[in-house]
N, C-alpha and C positions, 0 to 999 in steps of 0.2 A: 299714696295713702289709700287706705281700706274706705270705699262708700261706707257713709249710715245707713242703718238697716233698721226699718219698725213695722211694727207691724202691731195687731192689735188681738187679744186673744177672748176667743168666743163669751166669757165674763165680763169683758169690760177692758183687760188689764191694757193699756199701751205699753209698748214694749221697744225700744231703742238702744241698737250697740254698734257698737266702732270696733274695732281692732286695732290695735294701736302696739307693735311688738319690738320698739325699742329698751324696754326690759321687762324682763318676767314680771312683771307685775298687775293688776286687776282691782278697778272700784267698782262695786257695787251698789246702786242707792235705791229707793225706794222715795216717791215723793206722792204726798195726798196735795187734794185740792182743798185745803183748809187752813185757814192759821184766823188770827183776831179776826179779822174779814166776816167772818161764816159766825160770829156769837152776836148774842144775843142781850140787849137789858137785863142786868141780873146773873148771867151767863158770864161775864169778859172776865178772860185769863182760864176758859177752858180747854182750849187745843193746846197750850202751854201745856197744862195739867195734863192732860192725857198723851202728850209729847209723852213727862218722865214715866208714866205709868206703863211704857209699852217697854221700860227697861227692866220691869219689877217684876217680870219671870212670867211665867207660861204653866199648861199642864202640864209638859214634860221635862220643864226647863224653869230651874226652883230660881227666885232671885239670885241674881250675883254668876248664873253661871253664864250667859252670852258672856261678861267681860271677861271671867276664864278662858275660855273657850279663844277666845278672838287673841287674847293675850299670850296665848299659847303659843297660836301661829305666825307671831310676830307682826300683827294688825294694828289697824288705828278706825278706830269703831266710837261713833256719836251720832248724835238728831240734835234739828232746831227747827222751834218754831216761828215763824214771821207772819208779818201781818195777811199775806196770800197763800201760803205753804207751809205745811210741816216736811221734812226731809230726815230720813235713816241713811246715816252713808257708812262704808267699813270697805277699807283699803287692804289687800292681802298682797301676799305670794301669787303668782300666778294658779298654780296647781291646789292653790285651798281655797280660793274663790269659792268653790262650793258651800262652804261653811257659810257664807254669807248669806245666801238664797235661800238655804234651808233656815234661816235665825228668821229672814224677815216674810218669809212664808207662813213661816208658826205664830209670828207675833200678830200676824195682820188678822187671825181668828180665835185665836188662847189666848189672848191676853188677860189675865185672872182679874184685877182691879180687887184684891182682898182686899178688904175693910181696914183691918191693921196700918196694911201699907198705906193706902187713901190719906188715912190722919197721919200717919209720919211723914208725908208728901207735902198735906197741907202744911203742916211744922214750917218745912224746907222753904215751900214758895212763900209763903209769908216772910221768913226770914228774909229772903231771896230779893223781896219785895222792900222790907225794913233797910234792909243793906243800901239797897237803889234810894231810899228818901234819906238819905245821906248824904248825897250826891248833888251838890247844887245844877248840876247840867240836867242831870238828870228829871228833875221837878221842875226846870224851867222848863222844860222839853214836852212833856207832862201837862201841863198849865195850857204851853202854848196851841200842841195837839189838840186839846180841848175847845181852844175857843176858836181853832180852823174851822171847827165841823159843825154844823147846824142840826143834819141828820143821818152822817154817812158813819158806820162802824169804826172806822179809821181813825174817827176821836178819840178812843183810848188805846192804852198802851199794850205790846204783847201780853202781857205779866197780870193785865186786870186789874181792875180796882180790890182795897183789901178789904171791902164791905160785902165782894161778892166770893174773895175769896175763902171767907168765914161760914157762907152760908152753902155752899156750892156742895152737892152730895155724893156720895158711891154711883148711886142712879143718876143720876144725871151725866156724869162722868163714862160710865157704861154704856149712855147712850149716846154721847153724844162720839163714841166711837165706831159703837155698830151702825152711824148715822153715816160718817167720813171717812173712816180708814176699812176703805174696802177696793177690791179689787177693781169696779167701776168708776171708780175716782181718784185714781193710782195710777203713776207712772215708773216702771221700770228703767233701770239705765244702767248698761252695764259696759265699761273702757276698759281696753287692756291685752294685755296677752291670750289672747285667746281664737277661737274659729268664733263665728257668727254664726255659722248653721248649729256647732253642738251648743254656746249656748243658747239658745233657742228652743231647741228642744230641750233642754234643762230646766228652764223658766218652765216652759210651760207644764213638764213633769212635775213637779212643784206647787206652783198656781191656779192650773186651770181649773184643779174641783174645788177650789175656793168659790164657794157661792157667789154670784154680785149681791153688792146690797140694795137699799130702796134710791131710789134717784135721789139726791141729796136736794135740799130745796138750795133754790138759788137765790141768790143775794137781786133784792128787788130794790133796795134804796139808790135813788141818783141823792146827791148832793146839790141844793139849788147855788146858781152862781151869786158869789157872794157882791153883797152892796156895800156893805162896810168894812173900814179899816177898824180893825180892830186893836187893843193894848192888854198889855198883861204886865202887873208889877208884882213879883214875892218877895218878901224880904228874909232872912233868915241869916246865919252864921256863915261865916268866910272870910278869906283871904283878900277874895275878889270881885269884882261885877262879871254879871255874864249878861251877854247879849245874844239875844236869837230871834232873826225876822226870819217867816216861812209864807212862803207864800204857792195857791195852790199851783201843782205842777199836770206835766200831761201824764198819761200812760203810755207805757210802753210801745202800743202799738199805734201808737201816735207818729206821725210822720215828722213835728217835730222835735221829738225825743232826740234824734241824732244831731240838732243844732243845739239845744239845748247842752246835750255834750259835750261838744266844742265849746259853749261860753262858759262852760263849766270850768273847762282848763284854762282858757285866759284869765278868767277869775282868781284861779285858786290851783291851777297845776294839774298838767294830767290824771285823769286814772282810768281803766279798762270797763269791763265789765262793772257795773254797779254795786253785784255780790259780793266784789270783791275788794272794793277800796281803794285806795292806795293813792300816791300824789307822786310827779314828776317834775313838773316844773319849780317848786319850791321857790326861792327869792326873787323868781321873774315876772311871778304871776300880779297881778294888778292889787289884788285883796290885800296880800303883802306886803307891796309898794306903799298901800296909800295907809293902811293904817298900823303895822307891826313897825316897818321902818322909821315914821314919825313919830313911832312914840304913845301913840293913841290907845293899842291895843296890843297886849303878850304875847295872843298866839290870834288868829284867824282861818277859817274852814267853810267851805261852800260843800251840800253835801245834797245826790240827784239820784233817785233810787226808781228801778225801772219796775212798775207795778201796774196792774190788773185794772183800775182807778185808779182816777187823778190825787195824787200822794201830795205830800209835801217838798217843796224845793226849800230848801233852808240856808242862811249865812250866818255863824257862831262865829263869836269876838269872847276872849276875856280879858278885861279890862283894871287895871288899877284902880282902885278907890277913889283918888283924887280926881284923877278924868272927870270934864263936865261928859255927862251920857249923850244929853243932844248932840254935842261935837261931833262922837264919834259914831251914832246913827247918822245924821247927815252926810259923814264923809262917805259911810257907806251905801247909802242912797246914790250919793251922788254919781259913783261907779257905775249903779246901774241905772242912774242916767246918763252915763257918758255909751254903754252900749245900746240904748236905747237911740239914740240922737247922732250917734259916729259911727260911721264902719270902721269893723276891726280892722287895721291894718294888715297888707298881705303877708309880709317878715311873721308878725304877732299869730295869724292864721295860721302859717304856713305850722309853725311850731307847736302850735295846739293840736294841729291833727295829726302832727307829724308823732307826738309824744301820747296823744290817747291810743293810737294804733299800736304804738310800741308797746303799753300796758298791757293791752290786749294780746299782745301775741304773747310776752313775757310770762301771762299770769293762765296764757292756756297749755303751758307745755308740759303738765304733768296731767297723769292719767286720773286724778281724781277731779281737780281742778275740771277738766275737759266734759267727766262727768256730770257736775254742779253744772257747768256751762249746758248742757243740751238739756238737762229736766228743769233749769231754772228757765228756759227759753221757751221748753214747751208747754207750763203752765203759765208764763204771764204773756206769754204771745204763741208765738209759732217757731219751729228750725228755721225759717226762711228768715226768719229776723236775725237769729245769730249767724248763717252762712252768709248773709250780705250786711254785716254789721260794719267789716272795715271798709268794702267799698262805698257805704251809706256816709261813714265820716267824712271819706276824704270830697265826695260832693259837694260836702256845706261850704257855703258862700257866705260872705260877710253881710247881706241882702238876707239870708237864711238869722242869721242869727241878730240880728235889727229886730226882724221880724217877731221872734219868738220872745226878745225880749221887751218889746211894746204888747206882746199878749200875756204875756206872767207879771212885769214888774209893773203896775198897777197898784195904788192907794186904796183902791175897795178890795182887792184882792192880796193882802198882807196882814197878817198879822205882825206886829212890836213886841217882845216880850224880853224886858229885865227882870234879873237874880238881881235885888240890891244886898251887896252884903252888909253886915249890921256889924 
């Protein structure tokens, strides 16, 4: 297999590629150092917003024609925003890759923000937004984000409140692009069939007289550790209860991030990389054991996202209406105080790390995927975190993950938050 290769171009731009020539094929991505994180009071839900704005055409490229363009070539071309990154990716042919560098070259300095469009945008996310308060997971989720944070950005949701999304303007929008989506606060990344020396000098034909922009201010708030347990009850229309405790979690480059990972899977069944999801274990995992199997709860979900700050670690239950609630909080407490107070078992271990590795390998074997994987690595930590990610798993001890779950699963350190449905 082909070294990574990065390198950093006299703008600012980082620059990371692989080779990868098991089929003609090539991702492209483009990722800023922005997402909820980086707004402001009054602000939230604008990197969202300037996410769809940089699809709404350029000065030489009218809206509507990148999706041409890309659809032409038999591509698959999108962005998202999260709460530490926005990301452009577009998957081609080997040999039209170019197309892609040239799309997101132009968009990282033309990006028009007409007026017209601005308000047909707002339309959309409002909608967007209206759709999600729909959703009982969703507004518990919402609710509960909220009363995690005292002072950290991370209390609201990618999408923003819709008080700020009413008031939020063309200029502010404008700048708060020419603030983030610049070459100095960008990461290139490019998988696939191709040389690493041409492109290389591609990008940087492309990039390099892209001006840097001003040093983007950095995020100064710590979040104080929390003393109280806190609760959250909304009532509203449904089928069913929902349940969601969260309590706060490490970051990424936290050392124990990797055990964390493992209890994740005894919990609630393998999965890989964080970005990507996904569960392995299914009916073996303990979550399911104690509470889907008896009856207690329909579906349950443990869910561990590897980020920048201390995020949330969260356990989601839905629940039949008749169920007493206490019952099925305490059973779920009580799980994690059985890892709190027991070592996992070696058999139980053994298959947790056996099956997180597996995700991991599963979910990197295509070229876009592999992609995601090195610029989502190299904004919320380092490459050196993903190159030693599976021998990091298979380290953890049952001593490792005691450990980590006497520092998370904590009564001042939790929030409770029920959907009663009415």
């Amino acid at each position: 297999m082909h070294p990574i290769v990065t390198q950093t171009l006299p703008n600012g731009l980082t620059v990371i590629l692989a080779e990868r020539h098991a089929a003609p094929v090539a991702s492209f991505w483009i990722w800023y150092r922005v997402g909820s994180r980086n707004e402001s009071p009054g602000l939230t839900g604008i990197s969202h917003w300037v996410e769809h704005m940089l699809f709404k055409g350029t000065k030489t490229h009218p809206h509507g024609d990148f999706d041409r363009m890309i659809q032409r070539e038999g591509g698959n071309f999108n962005g998202m925003t999260w709460i530490d990154w926005t990301a452009f990716y577009t998957t081609l042919p080997a040999d039209r890759i170019d197309l892609a560098l040239r799309i997101e070259a132009d968009r990282m300095q033309n990006a028009l923000f007409d007026p017209e469009e601005v308000e047909r945008e707002r339309s959309v996310i409002i909608a967007e937004r209206e759709g999600n308060e729909n959703k009982p997971a969703y507004m518990l989720r919402e609710q509960v984000q909220a009363a995690a944070y005292l002072n950290h950005p991370y209390g609201h949701m990618v999408i923003g409140w819709k008080e700020d999304l009413r008031r939020i303007t063309r200029d502010d929008l404008y700048a708060h692009y020419r603030t983030f989506y610049t070459p100095n606060n960008a990461v290139a990344v490019a998988v696939g069939d191709f040389r690493a020396e041409g492109m290389a000098d591609r990008i940087e034909a492309l990039f390099a007289d892209i001006p840097a922009g001003p040093e983007p201010p950095s995020v100064r708030v710590t979040e104080p550790p929390p003393r109280a347990e806190r609760h959250v009850v909304l009532h509203g229309p449904g089928g069913a209860h929902h349940l969601l405790i969260a309590f706060q979690s490490v970051p990424a480059h936290d050392p124990d991030f990797f055990a964390l990972s493992v209890l994740t899977a005894v919990l609630d069944g393998a999965r890989g990389l964080p970005i990507f999801g996904g569960g392995g274990l299914g009916r073996a995992a303990r979550l399911h054991r104690a509470l889907v199997n008896t009856g207690l709860a329909l579906s349950v979900h443990a869910s561990l996202a590897a980020t920048l700050d201390p995020y949330l670690y969260t356990l989601y239950a839905t629940v039949q209406p008749d169920q007493d609630r206490q019952v099925v909080v305490q059973r779920m407490l009580d799980e994690l105080d059985r890892l709190r107070d027991e070592p996992v078992g070696e058999e139980e271990l053994a298959r947790a790390i056996k099956g997180t590795r597996a995700m991991f390998a599963y979910q990197s074997e295509n070229v876009s995927n592999q992609a995601m994987g090195l610029g989502f690595a190299s904004l919320v930590t380092d490459l050196h975190w993903l190159d030693t990610y599976q021998e990091r798993l298979a380290a953890v001890t049952p001593d490792d993950i005691q450990r980590v779950a006497r520092r998370l699963f904590r009564p001042e350190n939790r929030v409770i938050g029920w959907y009663v449905a009415a």
